[in-house]
C-alpha positions in Angstrom: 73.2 134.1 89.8 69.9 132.2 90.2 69.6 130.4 93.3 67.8 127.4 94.0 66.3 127.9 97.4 63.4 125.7 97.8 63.5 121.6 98.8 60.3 121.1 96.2 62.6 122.2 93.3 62.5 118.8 90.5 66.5 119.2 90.3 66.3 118.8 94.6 63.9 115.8 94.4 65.9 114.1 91.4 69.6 114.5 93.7 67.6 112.9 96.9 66.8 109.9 94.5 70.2 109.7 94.3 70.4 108.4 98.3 68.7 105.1 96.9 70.6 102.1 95.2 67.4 102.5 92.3 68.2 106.3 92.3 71.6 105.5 91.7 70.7 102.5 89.0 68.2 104.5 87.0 69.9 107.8 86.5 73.6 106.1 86.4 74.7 108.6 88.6 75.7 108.9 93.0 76.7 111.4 95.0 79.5 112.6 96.6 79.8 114.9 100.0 82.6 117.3 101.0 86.0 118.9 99.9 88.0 115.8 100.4 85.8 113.6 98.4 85.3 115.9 95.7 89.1 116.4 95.2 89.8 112.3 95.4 87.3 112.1 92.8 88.7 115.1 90.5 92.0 113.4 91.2 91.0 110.0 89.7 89.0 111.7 86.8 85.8 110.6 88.0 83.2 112.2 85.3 81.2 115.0 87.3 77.9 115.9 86.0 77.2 118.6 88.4 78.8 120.4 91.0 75.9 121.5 93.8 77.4 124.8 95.7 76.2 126.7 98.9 75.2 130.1 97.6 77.4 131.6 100.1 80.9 129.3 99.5 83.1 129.9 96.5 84.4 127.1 94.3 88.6 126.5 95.2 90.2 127.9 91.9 92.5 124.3 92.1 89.7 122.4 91.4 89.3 123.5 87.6 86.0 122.9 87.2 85.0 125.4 85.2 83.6 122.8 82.6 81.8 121.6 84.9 77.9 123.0 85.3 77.7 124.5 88.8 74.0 125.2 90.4 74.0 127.1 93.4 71.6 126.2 96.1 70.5 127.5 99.9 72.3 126.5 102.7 68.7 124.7 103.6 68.7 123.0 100.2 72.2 121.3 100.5 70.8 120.0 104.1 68.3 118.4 102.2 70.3 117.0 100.0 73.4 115.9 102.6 73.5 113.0 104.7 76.0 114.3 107.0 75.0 116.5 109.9 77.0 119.7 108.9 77.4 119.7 105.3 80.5 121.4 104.0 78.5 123.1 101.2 80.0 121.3 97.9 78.3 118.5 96.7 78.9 116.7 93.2 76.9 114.1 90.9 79.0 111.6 89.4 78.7 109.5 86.8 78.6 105.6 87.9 82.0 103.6 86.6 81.9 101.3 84.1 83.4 98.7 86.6 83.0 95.4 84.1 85.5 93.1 83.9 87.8 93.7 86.9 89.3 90.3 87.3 92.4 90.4 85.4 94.6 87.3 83.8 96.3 87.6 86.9 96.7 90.1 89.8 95.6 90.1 93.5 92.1 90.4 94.2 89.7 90.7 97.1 86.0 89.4 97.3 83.4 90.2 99.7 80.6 87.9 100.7 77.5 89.5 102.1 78.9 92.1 104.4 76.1 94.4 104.4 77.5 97.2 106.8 78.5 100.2 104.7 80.7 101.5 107.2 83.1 98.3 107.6 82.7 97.7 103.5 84.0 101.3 103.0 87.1 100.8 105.3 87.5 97.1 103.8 87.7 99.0 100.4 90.2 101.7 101.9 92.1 99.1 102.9 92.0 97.1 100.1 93.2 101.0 98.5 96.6 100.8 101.1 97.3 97.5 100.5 97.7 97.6 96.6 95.4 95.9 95.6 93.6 95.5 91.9 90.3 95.1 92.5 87.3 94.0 94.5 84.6 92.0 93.7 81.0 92.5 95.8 79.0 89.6 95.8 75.1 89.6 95.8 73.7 90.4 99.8 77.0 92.9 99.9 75.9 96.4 100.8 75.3 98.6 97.6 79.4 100.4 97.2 77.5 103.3 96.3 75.9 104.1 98.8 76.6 107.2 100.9 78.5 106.0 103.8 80.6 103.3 102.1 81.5 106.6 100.0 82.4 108.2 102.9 84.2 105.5 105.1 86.4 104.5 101.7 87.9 108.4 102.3 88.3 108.5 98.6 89.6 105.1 98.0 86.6 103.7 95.6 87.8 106.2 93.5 91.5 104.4 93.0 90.5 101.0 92.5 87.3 98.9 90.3 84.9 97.5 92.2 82.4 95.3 90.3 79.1 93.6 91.8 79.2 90.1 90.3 78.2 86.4 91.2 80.9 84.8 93.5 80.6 81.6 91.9 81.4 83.0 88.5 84.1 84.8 89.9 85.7 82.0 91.4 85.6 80.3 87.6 87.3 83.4 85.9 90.0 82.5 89.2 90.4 79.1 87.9 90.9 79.3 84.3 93.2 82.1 85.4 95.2 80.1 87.3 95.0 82.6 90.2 95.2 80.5 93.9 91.9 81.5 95.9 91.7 81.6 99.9 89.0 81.6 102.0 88.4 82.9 105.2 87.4 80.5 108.2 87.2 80.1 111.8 89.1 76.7 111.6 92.0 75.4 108.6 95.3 76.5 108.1 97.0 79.6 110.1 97.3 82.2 107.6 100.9 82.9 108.4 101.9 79.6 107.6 100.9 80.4 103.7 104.1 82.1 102.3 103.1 85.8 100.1 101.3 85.0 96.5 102.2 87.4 93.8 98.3 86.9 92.7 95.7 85.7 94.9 92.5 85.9 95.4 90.7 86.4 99.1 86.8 85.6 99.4 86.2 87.3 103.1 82.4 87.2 105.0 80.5 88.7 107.2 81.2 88.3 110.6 77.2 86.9 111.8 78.0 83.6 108.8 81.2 84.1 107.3 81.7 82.7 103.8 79.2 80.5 102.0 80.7 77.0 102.3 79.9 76.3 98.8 82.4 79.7 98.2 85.0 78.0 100.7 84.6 74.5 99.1 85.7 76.0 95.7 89.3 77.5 97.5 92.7 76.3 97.2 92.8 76.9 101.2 91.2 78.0 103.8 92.8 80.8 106.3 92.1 81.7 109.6 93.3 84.6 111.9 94.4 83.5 116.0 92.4 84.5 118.7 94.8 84.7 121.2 92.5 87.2 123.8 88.8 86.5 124.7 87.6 88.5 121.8 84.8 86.2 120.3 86.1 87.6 116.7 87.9 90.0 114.6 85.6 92.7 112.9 85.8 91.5 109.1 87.8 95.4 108.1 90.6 94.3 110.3 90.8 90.5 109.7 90.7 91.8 105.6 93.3 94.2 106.0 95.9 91.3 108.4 95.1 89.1 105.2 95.9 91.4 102.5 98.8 92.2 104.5 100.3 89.1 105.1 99.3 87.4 101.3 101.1 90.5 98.6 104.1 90.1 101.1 
């Protein structure tokens, strides 16, 4: 079994690429970390083009990966090649989705306005995951949903559901001539619990330094906002999101 052992191999510096958004765009491919991750992927038939093993861990026969190449690598390698602090030895490269088109004729859908934290974009998606929903649409300033830790904070869930990048504003148009109602999020406008469950909606949420562009909001049916009812100055945008998404599919 050859071994790949050093961190100036061409196969190591091509997978660290793979940590950058360019990486990610020029070889069409991202990484994923860890048992869990691999399995959530395996389970969604995410296409693997590589399966990156510690020399000293065996592959779980319920994976059935054997068409799968493996490369074997040093525990030092896989450091290299890990973001998290103790890597679990099992790494695989992934094909990118084919996420086009993710706005349906109708159906409930969630867009994101410039939140550039990966770690509250990853649980906005999880939720997102939970609450049933069909899709997300990231809009341009949103955090990259490749990148390693919105991988890791979804748990899995980017696996379950498309999310596209794509310009709000055009997004909003498909909305209209689909006759789906769209609601922004605010910090003034109408209580969202007075708006009764939509069987397809649309929610544009922000991030929590701006909120939504008002040109975004101007374009919405209505505008929703969450009670502060402590001394809290706001909600974290993962929360507010998932209290939304709640309340709206009913």
């Amino acid at each position: 079994m050859e071994i790949i052992e050093s961190i100036q191999n061409p196969k190591v510096k091509t997978w660290k690429k793979l940590h950058s958004k360019k990486g990610r765009e020029t070889t069409g491919t991202f990484l994923i970390e860890g048992i869990h991750l691999i399995e959530e992927a395996l389970k969604a038939f995410i296409p693997m083009k590589e399966l990156i093993i510690n020399s000293e861990k065996e592959v779980p026969s319920e994976w059935k990966v054997s068409n799968i190449p493996h490369v074997f690598v040093s525990a030092k390698v896989l450091k290299e090649i890990c973001e998290t602090e103790t890597p679990q030895g099992y790494v695989a490269v992934c094909e990118l989705p084919d996420n086009r088109n993710v706005l349906l004729e109708k159906g409930k859908f969630l867009l994101i306005d410039g939140v550039q934290d990966p770690g509250n974009v990853g649980a906005i998606i999880r939720t997102a995951d939970a609450a049933g929903i069909d899709g997300i649409i990231l809009g341009e300033g949103s955090v990259d949903p490749f990148n390693g830790k919105v991988i890791r904070s979804t748990q899995g869930s980017l696996f379950h559901l498309p999310v596209q990048k794509m310009n709000l504003e055009e997004a909003l148009q498909i909305c209209r001539e689909n006759h789906i109602p769209i609601f922004g999020t605010t910090l003034t406008g109408s209580t969202y619990n007075a708006i009764a469950p939509q069987e397809h909606f649309a929610l544009i949420v922000g991030n929590e330094g701006s909120g939504v562009q008002e040109t975004l909001l101007n374009q919405c049916d209505q505008n929703l906002y969450i009670p502060i009812y402590g001394n809290a100055e706001s909600l974290n945008v993962a929360i507010a999101t998932g209290i939304l998404l709640y309340h709206l599919r009913g």
